[in-house]
C-alpha positions in Angstrom: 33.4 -12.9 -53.0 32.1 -10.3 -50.8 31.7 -9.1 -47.3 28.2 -7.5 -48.6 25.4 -8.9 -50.0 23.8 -6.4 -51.0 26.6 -5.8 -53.5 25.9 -9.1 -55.3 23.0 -9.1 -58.2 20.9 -12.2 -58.8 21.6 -15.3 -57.1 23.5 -15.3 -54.0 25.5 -18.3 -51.9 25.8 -17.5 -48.5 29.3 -19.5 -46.8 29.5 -19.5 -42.9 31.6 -21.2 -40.9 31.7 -21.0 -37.0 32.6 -22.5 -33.6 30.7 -23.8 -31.0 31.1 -22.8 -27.2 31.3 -26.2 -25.2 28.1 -27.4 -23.4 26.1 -24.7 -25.9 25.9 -27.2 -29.3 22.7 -28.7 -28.5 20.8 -25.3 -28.0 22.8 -23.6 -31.2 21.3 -26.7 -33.0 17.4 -26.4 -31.8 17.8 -22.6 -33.0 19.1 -23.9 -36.2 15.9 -26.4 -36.7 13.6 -23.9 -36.2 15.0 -21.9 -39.2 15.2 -24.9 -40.9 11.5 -26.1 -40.1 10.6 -22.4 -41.2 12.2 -22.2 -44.4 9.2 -23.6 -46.5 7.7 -20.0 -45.7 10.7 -18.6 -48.0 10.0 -18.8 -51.6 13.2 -17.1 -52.1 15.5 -19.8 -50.1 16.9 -21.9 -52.8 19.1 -24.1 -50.6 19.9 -24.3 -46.8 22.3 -27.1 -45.1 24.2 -26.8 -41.8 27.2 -29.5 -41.6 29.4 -30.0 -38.3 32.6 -31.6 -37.2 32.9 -31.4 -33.1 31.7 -27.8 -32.2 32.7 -26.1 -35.9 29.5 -25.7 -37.7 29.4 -25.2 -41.7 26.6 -23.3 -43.4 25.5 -23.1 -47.0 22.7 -21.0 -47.9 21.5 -20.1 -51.8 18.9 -17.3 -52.4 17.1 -16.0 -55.3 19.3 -12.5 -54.7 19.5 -10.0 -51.9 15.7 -9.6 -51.0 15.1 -12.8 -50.1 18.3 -12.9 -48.0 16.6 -10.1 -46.5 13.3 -12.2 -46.0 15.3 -14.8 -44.3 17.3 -12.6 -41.9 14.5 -10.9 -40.7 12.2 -14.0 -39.6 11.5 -14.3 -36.2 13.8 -17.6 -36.1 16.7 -16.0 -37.9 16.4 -13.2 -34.8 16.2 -15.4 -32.1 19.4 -17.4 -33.0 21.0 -14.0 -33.8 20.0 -12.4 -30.5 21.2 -15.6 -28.8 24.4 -16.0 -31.0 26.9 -14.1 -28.7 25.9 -16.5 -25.7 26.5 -19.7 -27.8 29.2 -18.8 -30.3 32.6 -18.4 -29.7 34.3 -14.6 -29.9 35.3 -13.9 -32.9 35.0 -17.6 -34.9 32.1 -16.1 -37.6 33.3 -16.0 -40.8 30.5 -15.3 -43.8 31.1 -14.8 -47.2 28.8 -13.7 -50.0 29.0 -15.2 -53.4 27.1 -14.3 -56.6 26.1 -16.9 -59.6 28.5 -16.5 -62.8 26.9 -19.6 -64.5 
């Protein structure tokens, strides 16, 4: 596990957990379906799913390795949830965690 990506080579997992500022779920979700209604522009996204319970949201995201991480995060959806993310998400409840593929 890492904190950093870009120290991973080949395949990366991407783990994200967050919470959910009340009254804010349904506009953290749109942003959410527009990167996921983007993704089929991403060769390099292997896997992207986004599970909730109440206002705790899940992610778990597979890329081919660092660049197309890259790729992803700098789409114009990826930016507009992240420039967004501070009015919807609450203080302090990211957590992300890198994986690389051993098998």
């Amino acid at each position: 596990m890492s904190s950093t990506p870009s120290l991973i080579k080949g395949r990366i997992t991407v783990i994200g957990a967050l919470t959910v500022k009340d009254g804010k779920l349904q506009e953290l979700l749109g942003l959410l379906g527009a990167i996921k209604e983007h993704l089929h522009n991403e060769s390099g996204t292997l896997h992207w799913e986004v599970d909730r319970f109440e206002n705790e949201i899940g992610l778990i995201e597979k890329y081919r390795d660092s660049g197309a991480l890259e790729v992803h995060m700098s789409s114009p959806q990826y930016q507009a949830f992240a420039a967004k993310a501070s009015e919807l998400i609450v203080e302090g409840s990211i957590s992300v965690k890198y994986y690389g593929s051993e098998l």
